[in-house]
matplotlib code that plots the C-alpha trace (Angstrom):
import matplotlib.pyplot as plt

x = [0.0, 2.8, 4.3, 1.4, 1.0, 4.6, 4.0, 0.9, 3.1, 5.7, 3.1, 1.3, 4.1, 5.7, 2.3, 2.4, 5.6, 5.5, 2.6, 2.5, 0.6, 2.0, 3.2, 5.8, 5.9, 6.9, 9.4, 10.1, 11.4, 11.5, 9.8, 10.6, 8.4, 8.8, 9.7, 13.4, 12.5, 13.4, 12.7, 14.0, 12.2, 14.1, 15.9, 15.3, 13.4, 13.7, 10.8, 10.7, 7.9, 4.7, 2.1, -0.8, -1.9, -1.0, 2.0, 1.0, 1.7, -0.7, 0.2, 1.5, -1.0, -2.1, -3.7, -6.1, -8.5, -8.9, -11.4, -10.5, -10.2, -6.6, -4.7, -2.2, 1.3, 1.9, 4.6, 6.9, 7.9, 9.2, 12.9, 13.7, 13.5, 11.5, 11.9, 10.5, 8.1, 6.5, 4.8, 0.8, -0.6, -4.4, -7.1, -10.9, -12.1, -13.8, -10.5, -8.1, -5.1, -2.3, 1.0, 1.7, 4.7, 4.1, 6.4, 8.0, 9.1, 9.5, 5.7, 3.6, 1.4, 2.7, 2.6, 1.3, 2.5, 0.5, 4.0, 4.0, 1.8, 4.5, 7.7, 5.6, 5.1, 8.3, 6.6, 9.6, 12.5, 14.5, 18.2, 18.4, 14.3, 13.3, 16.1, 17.6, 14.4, 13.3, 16.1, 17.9, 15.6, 16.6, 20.1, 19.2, 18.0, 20.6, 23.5, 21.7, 21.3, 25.3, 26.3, 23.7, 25.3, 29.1, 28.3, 26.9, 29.6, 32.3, 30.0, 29.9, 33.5, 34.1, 35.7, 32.9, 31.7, 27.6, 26.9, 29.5, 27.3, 24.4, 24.9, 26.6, 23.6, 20.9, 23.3, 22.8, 18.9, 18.9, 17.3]
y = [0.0, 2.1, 1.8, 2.5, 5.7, 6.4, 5.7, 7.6, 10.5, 10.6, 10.5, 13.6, 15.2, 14.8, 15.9, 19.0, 20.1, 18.6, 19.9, 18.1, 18.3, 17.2, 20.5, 20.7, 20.4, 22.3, 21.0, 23.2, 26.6, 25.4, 25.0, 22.4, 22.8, 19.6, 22.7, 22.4, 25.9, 26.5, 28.8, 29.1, 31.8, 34.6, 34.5, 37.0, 36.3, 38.4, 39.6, 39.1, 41.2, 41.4, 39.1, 41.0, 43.5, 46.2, 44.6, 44.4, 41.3, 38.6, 36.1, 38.3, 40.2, 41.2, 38.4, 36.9, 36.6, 40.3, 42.4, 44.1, 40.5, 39.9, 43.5, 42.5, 44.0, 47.5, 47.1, 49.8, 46.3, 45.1, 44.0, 44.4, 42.1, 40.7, 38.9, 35.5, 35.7, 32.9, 29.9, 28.9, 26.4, 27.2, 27.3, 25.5, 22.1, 23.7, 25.6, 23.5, 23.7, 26.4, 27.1, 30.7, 32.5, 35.8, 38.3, 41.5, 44.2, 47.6, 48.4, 47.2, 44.9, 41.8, 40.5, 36.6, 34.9, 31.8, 31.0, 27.4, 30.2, 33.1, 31.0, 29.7, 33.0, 34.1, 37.2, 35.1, 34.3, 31.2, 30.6, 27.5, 27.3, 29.9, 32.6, 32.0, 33.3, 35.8, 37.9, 37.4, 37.4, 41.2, 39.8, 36.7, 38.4, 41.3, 38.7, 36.4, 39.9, 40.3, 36.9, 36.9, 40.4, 39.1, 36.0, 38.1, 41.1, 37.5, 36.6, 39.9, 39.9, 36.7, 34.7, 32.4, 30.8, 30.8, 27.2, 28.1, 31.5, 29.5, 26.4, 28.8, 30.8, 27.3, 26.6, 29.5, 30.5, 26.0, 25.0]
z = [0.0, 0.9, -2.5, -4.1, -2.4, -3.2, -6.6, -6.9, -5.3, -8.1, -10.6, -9.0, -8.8, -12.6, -13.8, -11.9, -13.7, -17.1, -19.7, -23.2, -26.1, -29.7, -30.3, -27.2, -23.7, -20.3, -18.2, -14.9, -16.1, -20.2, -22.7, -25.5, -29.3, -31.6, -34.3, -32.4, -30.3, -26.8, -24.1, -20.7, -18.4, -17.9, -21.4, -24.2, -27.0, -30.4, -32.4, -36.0, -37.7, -37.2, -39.9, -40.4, -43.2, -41.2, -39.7, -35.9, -34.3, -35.1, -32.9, -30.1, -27.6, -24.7, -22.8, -25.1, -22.3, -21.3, -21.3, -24.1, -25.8, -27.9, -28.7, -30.8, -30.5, -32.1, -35.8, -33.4, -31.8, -35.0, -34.4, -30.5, -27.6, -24.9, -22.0, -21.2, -17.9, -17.9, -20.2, -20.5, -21.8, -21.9, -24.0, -24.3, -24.7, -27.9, -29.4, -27.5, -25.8, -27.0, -25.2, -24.4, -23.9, -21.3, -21.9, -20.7, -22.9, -21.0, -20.4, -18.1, -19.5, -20.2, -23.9, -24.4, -27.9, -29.0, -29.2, -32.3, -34.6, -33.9, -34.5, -37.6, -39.1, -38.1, -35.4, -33.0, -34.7, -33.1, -34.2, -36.1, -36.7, -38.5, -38.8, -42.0, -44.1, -41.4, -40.9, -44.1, -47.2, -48.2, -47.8, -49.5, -52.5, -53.1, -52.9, -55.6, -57.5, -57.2, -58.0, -61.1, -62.3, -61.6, -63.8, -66.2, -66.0, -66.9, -69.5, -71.1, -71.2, -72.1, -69.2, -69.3, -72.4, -73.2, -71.8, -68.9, -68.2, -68.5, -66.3, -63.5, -63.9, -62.8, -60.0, -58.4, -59.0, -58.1, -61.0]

ax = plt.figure().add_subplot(projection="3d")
ax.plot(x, y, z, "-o")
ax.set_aspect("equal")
plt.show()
């Protein structure tokens, strides 16, 4: 009986401080996503831009269960850093179950991010997850430019031969 107890004890107890759902889960102070994302409380976390038409933060608000309902995070945020409070995961039996990441940013209020949608659409960017696209597209795009017009620029002056030019040319666009 003892044992049982015991047992029933430990169980308790590991249920109190890990939450899972297929998406992640919460152990103690961190929070694991199956995208490969991590957050600890207490780290900073880097905004990426927000993904509405009007480029507030779609995924990023004030508590979505305010008065006020979900007020998304102003575009001025675009860029700069916020500190991870706390993690949530809460929701409905109808809607679900969501994890939440509670930040602080320099106001008061603290900001919640329905945190798998953000890193999805890039409003967080995560090293190694999603920064390559978010934070380097412009760059992305002007150094494919450069290395199109420097193949071209050898072309033109006859360092490279047509087929040369042109099978340089696939490899980089990765046709």
């Amino acid at each position: 009986m003892k044992s049982i107890i015991t047992l029933a004890a430990l169980l308790f107890s590991a249920a109190a401080f890990a939450q899972e759902s297929p998406e992640g889960r919460i152990v103690k102070d961190t929070l694991f996503l199956t995208s490969g994302a991590k957050f600890v409380i207490g780290d900073k976390v880097k905004l990426g831009y927000g993904s509405n038409p009007r480029k507030d933060f779609q995924f990023i608000t004030l508590s979505p269960w305010s008065i006020a309902g979900p007020v998304p995070l102003g575009s001025a945020w675009n860029g700069l850093n916020m500190t991870v409070k706390d993690f949530k995961f809460e929701g409905t039996k109808r809607q679900g179950k969501k994890f939440y990441l509670v930040m602080k940013g320099g106001n008061l209020s603290p900001y919640w991010a329905d945190i798998v949608a953000a890193v999805e659409q890039k409003e967080i960017v995560v090293p190694g997850v999603n920064d390559k696209s978010a934070g380097q597209a412009i760059g992305s795009a002007t150094s494919l430019a450069d290395e199109l017009a420097k193949l071209k620029k050898l072309y033109n002056d006859s360092t490279l031969t047509k087929d040369e030019y042109e099978a340089a040319k696939k490899k980089l666009i990765g046709n």
